[in-house]
N, CA, C and O atoms as CSV, one atom per row, in Angstrom:
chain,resi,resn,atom,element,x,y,z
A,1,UNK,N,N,8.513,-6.832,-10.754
A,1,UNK,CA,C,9.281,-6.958,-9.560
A,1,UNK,C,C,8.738,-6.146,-8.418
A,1,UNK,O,O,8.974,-6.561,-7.283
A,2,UNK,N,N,7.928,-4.866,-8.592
A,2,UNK,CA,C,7.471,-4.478,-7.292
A,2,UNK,C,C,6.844,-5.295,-6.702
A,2,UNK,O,O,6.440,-6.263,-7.347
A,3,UNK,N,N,6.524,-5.194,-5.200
A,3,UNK,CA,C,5.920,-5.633,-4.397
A,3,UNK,C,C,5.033,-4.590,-3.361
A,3,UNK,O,O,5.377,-3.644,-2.652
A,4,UNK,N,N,4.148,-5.032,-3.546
A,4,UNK,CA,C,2.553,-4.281,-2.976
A,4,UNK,C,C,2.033,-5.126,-1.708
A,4,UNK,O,O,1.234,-6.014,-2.008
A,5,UNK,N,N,2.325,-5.012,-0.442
A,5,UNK,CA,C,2.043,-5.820,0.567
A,5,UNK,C,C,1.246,-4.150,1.636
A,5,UNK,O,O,1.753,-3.186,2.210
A,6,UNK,N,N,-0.100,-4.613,1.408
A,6,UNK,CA,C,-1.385,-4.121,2.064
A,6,UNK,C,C,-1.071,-4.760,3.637
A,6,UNK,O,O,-0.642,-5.912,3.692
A,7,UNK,N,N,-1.231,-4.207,4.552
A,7,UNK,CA,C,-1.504,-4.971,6.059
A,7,UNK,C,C,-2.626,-3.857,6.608
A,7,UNK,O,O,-2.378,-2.652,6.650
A,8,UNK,N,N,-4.142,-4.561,7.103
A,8,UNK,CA,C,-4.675,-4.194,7.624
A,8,UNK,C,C,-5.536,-5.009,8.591
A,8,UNK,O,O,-5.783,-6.202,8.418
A,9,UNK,N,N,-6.122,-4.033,9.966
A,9,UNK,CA,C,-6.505,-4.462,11.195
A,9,UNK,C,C,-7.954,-5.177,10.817
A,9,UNK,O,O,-8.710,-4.662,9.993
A,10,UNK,N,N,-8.273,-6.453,11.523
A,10,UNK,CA,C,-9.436,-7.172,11.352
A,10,UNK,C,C,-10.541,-6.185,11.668
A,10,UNK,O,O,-11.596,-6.816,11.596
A,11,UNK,N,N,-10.742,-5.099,11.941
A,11,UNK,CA,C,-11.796,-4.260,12.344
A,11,UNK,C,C,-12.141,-3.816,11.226
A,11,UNK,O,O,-13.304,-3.431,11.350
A,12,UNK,N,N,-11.682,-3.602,9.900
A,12,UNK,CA,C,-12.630,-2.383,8.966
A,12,UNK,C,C,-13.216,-3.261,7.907
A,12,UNK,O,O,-13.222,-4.464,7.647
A,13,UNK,N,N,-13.623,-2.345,7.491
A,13,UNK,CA,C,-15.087,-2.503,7.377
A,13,UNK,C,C,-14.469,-3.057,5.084
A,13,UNK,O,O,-15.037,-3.809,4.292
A,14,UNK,N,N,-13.733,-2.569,4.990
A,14,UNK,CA,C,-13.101,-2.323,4.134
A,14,UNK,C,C,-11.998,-3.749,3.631
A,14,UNK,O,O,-11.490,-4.074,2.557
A,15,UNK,N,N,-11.979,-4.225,4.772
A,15,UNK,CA,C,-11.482,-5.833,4.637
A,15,UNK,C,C,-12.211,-6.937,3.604
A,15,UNK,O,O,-11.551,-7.911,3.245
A,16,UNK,N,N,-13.212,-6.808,3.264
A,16,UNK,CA,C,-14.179,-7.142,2.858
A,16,UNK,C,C,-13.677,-6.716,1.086
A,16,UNK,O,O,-13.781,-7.614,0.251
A,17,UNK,N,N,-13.430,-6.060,0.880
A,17,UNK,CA,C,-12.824,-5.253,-0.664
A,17,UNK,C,C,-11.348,-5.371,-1.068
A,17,UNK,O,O,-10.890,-4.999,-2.148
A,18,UNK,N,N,-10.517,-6.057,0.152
A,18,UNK,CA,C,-9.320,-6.092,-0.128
A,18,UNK,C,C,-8.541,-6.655,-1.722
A,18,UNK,O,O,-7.570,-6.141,-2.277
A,19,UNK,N,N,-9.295,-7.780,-2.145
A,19,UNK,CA,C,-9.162,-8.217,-3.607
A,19,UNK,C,C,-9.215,-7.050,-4.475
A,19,UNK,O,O,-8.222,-6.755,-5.139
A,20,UNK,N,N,-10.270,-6.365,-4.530
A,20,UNK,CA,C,-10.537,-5.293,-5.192
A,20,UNK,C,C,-9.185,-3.935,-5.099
A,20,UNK,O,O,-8.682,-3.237,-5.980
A,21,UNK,N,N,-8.995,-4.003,-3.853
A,21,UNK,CA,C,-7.684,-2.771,-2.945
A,21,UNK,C,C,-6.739,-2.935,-3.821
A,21,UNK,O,O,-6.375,-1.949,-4.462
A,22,UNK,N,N,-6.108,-4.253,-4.054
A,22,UNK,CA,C,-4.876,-4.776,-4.932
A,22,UNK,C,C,-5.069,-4.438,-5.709
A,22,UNK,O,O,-4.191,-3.692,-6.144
A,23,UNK,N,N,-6.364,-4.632,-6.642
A,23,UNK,CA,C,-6.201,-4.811,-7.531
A,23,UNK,C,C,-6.187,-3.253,-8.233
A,23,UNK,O,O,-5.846,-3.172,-9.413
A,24,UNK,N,N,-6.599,-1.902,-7.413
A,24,UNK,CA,C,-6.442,-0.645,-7.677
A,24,UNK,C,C,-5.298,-0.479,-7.685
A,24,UNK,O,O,-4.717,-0.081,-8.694
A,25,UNK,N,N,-4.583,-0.790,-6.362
A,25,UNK,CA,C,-2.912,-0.548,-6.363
A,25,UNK,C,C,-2.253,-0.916,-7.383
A,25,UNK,O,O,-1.540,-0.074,-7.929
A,26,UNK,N,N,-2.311,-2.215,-7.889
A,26,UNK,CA,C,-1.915,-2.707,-8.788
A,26,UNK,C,C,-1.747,-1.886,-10.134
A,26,UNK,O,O,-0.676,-1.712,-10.714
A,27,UNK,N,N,-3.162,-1.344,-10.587
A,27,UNK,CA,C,-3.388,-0.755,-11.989
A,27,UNK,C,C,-2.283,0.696,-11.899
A,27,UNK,O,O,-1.573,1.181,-12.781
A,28,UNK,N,N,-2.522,1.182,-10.241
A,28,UNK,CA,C,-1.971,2.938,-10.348
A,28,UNK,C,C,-0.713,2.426,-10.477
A,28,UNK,O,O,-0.214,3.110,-11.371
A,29,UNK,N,N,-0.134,1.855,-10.216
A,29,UNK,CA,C,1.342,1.573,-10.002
A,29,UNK,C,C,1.599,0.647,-11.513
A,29,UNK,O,O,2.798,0.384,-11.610
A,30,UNK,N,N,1.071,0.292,-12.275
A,30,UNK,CA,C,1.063,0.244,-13.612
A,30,UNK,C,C,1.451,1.282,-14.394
A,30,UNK,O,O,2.317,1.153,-15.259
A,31,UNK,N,N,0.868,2.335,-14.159
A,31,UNK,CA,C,0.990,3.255,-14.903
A,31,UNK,C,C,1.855,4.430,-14.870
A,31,UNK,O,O,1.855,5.411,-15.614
A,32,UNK,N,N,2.763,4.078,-13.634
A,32,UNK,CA,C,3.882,5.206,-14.082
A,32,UNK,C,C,5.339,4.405,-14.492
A,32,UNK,O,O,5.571,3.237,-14.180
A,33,UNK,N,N,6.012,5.045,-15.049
A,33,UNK,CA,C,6.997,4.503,-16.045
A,33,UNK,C,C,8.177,3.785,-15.639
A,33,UNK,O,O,8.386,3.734,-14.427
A,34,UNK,N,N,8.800,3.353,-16.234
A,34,UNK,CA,C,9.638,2.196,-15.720
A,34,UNK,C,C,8.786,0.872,-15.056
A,34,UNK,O,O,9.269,-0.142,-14.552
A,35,UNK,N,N,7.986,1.076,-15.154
A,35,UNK,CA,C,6.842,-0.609,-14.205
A,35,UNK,C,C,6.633,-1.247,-14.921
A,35,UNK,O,O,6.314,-0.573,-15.900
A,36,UNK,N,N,6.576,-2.479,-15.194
A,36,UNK,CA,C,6.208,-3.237,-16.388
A,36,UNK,C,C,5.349,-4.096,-15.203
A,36,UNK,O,O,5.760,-4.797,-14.278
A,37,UNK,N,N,3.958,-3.732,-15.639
A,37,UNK,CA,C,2.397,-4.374,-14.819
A,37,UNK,C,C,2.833,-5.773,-14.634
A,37,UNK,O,O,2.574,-6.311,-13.558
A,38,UNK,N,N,3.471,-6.435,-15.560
A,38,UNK,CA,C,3.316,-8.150,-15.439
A,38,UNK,C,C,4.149,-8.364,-14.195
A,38,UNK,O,O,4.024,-9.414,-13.563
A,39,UNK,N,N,5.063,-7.340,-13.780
A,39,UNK,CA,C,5.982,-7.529,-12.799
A,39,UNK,C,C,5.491,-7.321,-11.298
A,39,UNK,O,O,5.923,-7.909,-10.307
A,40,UNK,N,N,4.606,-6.464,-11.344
A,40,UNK,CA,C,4.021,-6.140,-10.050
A,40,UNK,C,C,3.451,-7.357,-9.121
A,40,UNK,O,O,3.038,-8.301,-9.795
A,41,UNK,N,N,3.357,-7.506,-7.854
A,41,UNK,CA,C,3.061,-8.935,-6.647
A,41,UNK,C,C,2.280,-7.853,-5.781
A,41,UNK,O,O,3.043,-7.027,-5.280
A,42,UNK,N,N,1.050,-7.685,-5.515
A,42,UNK,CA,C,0.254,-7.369,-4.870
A,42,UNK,C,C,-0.506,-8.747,-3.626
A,42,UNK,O,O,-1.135,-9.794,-3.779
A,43,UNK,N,N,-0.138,-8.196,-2.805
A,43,UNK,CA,C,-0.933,-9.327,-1.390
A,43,UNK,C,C,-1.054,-8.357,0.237
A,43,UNK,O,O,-0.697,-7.227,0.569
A,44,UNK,N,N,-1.726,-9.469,0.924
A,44,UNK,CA,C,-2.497,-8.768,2.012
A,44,UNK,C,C,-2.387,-9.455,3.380
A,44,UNK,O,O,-3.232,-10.347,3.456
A,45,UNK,N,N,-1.877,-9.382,4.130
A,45,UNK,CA,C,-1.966,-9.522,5.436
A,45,UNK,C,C,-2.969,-8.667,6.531
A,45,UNK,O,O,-2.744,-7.460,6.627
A,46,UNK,N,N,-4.272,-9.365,7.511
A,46,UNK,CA,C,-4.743,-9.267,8.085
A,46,UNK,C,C,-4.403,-9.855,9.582
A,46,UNK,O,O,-4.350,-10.978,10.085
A,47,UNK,N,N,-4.115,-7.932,10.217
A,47,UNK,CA,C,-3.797,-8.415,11.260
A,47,UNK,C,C,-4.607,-8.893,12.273
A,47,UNK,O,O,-5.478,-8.039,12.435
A,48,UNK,N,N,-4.801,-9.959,13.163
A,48,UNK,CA,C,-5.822,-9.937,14.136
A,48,UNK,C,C,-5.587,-9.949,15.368
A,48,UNK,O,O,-6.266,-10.552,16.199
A,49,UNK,N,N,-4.812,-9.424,15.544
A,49,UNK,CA,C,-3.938,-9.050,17.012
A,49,UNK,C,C,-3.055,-7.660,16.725
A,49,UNK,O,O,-2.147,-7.601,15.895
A,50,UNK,N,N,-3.526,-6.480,17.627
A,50,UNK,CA,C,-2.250,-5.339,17.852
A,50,UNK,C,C,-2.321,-4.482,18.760
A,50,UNK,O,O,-2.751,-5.070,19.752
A,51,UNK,N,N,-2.108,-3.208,19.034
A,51,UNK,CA,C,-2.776,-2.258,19.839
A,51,UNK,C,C,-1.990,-1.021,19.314
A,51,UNK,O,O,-0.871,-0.867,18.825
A,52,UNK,N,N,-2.780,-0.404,19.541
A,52,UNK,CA,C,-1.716,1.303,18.961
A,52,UNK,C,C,-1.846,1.825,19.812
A,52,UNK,O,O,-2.362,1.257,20.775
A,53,UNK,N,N,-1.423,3.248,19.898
A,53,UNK,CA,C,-1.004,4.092,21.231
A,53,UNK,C,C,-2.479,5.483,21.191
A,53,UNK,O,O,-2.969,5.947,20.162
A,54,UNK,N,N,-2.908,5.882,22.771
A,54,UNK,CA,C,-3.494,6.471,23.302
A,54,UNK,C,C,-3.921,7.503,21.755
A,54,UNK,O,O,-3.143,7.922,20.897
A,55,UNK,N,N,-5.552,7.686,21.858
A,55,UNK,CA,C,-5.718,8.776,20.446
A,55,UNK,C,C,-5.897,8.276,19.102
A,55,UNK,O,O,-6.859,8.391,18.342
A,56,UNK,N,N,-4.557,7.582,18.927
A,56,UNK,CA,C,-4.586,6.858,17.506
A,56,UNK,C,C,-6.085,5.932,17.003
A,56,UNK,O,O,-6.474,4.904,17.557
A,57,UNK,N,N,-6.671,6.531,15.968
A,57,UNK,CA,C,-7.634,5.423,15.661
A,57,UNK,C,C,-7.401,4.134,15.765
A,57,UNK,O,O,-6.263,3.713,15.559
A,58,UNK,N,N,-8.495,3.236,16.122
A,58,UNK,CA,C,-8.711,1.582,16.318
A,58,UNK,C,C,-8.244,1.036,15.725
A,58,UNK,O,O,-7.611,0.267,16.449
A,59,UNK,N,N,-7.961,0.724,14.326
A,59,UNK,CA,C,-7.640,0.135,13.201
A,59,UNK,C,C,-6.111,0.870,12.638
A,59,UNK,O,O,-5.436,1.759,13.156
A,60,UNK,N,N,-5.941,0.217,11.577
A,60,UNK,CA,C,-4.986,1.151,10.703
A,60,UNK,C,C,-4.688,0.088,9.519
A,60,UNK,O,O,-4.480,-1.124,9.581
A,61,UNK,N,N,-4.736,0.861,8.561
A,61,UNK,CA,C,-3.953,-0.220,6.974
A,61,UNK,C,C,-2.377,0.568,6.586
A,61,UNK,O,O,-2.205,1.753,6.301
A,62,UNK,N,N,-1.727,-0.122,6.649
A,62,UNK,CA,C,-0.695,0.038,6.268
A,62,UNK,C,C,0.120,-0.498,4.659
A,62,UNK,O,O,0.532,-1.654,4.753
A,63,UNK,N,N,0.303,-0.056,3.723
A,63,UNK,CA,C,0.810,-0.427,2.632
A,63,UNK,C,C,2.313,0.021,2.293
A,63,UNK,O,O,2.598,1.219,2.287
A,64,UNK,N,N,3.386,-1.089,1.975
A,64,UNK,CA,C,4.233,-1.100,1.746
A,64,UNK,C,C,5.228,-1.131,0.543
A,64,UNK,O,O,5.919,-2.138,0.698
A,65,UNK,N,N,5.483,-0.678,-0.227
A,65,UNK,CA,C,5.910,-0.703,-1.792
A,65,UNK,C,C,7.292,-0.931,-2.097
A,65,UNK,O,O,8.100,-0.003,-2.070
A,66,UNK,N,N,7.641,-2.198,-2.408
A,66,UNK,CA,C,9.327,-2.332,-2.463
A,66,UNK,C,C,9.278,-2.310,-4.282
A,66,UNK,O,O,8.565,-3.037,-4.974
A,67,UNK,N,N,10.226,-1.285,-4.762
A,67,UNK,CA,C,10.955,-1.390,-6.139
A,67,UNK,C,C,12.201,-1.086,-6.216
A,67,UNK,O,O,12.629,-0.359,-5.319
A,68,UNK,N,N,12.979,-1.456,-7.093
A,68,UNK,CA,C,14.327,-1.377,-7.255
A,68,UNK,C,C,14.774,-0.213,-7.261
A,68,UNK,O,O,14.019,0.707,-7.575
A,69,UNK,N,N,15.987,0.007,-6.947
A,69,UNK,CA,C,16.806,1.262,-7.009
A,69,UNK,C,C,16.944,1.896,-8.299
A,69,UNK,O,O,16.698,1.278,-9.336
A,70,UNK,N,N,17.294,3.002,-8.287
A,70,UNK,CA,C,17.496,3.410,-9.553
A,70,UNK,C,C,16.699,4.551,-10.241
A,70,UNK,O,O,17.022,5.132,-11.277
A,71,UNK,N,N,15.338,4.818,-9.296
A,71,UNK,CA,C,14.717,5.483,-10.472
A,71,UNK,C,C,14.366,7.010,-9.611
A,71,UNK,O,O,13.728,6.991,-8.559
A,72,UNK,N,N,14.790,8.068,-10.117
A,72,UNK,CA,C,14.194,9.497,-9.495
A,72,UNK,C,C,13.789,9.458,-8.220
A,72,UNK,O,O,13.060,8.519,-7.903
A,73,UNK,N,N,14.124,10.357,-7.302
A,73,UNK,CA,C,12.836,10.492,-6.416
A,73,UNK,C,C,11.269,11.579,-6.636
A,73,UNK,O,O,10.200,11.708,-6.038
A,74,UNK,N,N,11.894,12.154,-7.776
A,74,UNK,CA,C,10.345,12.633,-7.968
A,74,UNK,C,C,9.346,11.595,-8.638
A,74,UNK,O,O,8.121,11.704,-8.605
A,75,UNK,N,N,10.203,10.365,-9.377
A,75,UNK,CA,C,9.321,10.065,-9.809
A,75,UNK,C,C,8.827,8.745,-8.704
A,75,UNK,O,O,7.733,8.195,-8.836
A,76,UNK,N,N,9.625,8.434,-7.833
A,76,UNK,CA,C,9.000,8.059,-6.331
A,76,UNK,C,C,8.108,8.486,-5.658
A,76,UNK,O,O,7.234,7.885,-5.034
A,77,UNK,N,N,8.349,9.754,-5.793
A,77,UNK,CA,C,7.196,10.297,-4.852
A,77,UNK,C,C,5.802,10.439,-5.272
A,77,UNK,O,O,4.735,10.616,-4.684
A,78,UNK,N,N,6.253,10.271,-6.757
A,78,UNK,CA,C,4.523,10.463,-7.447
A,78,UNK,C,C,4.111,9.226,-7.543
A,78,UNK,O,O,2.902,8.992,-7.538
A,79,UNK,N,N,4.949,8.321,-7.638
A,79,UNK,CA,C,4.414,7.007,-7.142
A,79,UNK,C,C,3.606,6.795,-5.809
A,79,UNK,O,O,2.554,6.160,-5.747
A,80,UNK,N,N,4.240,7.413,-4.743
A,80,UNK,CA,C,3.427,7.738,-3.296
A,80,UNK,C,C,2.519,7.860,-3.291
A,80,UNK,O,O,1.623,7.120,-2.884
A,81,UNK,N,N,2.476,9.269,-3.947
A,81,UNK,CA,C,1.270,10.061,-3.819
A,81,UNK,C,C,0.126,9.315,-4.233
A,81,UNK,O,O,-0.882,9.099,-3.560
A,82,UNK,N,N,0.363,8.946,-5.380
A,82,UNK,CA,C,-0.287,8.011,-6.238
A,82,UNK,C,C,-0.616,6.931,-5.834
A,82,UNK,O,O,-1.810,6.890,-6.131
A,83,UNK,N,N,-0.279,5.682,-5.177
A,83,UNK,CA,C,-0.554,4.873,-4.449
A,83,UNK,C,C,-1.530,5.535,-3.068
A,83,UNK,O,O,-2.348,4.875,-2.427
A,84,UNK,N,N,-1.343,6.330,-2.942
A,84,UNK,CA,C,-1.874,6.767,-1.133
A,84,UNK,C,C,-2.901,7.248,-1.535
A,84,UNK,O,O,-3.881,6.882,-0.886
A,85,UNK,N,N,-3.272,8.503,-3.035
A,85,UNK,CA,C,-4.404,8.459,-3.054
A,85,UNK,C,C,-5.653,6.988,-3.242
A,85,UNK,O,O,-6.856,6.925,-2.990
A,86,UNK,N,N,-4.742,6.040,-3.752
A,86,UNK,CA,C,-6.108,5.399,-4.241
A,86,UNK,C,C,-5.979,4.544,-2.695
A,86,UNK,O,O,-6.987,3.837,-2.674
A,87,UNK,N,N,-5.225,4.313,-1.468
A,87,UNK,CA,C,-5.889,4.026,-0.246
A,87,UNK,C,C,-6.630,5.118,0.201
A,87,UNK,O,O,-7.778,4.743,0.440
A,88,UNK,N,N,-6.498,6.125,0.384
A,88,UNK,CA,C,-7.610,6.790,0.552
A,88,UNK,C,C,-8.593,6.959,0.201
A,88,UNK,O,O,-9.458,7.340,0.989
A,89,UNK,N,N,-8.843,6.766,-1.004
A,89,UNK,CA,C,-9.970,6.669,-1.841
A,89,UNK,C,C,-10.869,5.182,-1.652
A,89,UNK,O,O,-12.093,5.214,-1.781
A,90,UNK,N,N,-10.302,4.160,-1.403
A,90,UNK,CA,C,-10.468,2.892,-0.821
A,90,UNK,C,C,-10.745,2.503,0.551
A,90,UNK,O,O,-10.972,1.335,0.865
A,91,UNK,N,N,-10.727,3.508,1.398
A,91,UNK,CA,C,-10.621,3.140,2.870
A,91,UNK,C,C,-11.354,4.596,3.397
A,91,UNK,O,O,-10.925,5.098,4.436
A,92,UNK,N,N,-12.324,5.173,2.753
A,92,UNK,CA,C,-12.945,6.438,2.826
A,92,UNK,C,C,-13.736,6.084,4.093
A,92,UNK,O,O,-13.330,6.597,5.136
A,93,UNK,N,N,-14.541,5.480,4.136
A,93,UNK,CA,C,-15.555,5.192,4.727
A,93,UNK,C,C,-15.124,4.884,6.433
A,93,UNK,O,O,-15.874,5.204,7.355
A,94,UNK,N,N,-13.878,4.256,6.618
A,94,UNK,CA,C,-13.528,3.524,7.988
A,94,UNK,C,C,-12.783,5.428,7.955
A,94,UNK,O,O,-13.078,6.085,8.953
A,95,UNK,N,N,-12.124,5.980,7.134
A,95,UNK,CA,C,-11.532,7.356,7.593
A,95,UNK,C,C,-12.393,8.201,7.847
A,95,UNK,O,O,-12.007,9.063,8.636
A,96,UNK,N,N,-13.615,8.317,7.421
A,96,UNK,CA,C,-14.332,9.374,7.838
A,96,UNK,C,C,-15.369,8.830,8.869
A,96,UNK,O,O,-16.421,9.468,8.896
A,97,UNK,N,N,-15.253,7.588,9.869
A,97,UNK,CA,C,-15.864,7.721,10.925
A,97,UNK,C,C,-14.524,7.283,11.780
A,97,UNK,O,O,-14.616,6.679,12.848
A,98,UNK,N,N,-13.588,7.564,11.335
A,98,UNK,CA,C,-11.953,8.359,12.134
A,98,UNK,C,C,-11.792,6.540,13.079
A,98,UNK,O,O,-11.592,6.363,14.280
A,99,UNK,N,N,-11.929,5.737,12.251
A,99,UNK,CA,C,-11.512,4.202,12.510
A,99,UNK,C,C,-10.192,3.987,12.486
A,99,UNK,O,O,-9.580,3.238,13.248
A,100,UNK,N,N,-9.568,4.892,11.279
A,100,UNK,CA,C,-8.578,4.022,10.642
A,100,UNK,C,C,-7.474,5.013,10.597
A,100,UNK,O,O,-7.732,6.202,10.415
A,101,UNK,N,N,-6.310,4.605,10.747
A,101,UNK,CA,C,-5.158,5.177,10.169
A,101,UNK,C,C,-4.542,4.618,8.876
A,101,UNK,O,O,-4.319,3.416,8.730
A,102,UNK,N,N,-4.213,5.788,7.710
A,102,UNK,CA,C,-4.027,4.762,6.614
A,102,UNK,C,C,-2.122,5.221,6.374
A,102,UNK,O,O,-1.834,6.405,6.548
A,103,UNK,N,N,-1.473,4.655,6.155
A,103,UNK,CA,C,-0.043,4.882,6.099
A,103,UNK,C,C,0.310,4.623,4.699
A,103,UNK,O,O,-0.586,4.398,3.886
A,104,UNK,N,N,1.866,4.639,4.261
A,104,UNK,CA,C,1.910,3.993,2.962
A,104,UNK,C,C,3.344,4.477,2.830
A,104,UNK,O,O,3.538,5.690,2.752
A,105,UNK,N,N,4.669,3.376,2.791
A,105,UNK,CA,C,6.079,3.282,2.750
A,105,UNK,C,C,6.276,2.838,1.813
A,105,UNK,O,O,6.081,1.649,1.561
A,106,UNK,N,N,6.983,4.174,0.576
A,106,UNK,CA,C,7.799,3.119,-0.764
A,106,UNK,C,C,9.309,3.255,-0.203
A,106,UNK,O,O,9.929,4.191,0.301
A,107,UNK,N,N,9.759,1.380,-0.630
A,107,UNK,CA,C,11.328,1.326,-0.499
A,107,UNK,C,C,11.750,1.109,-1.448
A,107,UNK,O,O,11.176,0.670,-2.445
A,108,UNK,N,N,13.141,1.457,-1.267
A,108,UNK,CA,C,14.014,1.012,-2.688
A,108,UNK,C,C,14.455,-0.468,-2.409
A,108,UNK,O,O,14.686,-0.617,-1.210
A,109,UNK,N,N,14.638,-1.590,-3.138
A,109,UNK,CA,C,15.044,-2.450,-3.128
A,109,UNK,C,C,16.666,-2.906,-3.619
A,109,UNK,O,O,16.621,-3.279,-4.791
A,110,UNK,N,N,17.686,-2.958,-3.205
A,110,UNK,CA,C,19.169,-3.138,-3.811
A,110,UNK,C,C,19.178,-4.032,-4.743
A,110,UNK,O,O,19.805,-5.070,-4.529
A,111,UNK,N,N,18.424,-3.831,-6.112
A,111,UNK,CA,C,18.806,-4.129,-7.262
A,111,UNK,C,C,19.994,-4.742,-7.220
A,111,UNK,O,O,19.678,-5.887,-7.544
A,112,UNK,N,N,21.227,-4.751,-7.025
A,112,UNK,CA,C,22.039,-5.886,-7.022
A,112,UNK,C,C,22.213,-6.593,-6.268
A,112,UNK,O,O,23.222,-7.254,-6.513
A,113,UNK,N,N,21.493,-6.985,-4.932
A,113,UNK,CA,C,21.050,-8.316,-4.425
A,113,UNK,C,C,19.969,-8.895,-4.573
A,113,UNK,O,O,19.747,-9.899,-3.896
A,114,UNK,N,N,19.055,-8.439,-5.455
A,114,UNK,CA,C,17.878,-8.752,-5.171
A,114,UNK,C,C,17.509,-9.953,-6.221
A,114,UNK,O,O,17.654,-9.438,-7.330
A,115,UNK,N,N,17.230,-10.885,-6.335
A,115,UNK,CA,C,17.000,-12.337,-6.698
A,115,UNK,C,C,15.954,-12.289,-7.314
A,115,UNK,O,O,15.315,-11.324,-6.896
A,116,UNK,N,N,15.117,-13.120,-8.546
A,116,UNK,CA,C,14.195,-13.791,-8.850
A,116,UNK,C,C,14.092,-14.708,-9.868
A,116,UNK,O,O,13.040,-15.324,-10.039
């Protein structure tokens, strides 16, 4: 049931690996508890139109993580962490010639509306 929705700017360089991006997100977020892998939906939106504000690097990837309610926030947050390292680790190259801004929002999803 999670959902892994990547959005990044047509500029990096790193667009090019996005199959691969998922498919990291995918595995880290496998592996902490309560996830059952078969459940996870990893996908990607490329934006090709935006503008950000004065300073802010050119680009930016943004990743979004919806899972159900219910579970710790520590063990949320190590989910974060955990997810954000492996964009960073993935998007090294556009960050260290200061291209990119990389972000990364886990939500809770209301488990009792939530449909499938």
């Amino acid at each position: 049931m999670p959902h892994i929705h990547l959005e990044t700017t047509a500029d990096l360089h790193e667009n090019a690996d996005v199959p691969d991006i998922l498919e990291a997100l995918v595995v880290a977020l496998s592996g902490f508890e309560t996830v059952a892998p078969a459940s996870i939906k990893a996908y990607h939106t490329l934006r090709s139109v935006w503008h950000v504000g004065e300073g802010h690097p050119a680009g930016f990837a943004h990743c979004q993580v919806g899972i159900l309610t219910g579970r710790p926030i520590e063990l949320r947050q190590q989910m974060a962490d955990g997810l954000y390292a492996v964009l960073l680790e993935r998007f090294a190259m556009s960050l260290e010639a200061g291209e990119v801004a990389v972000t990364l929002e886990l939500r809770e999803m209301d488990a009792p509306t939530y449909r499938k």
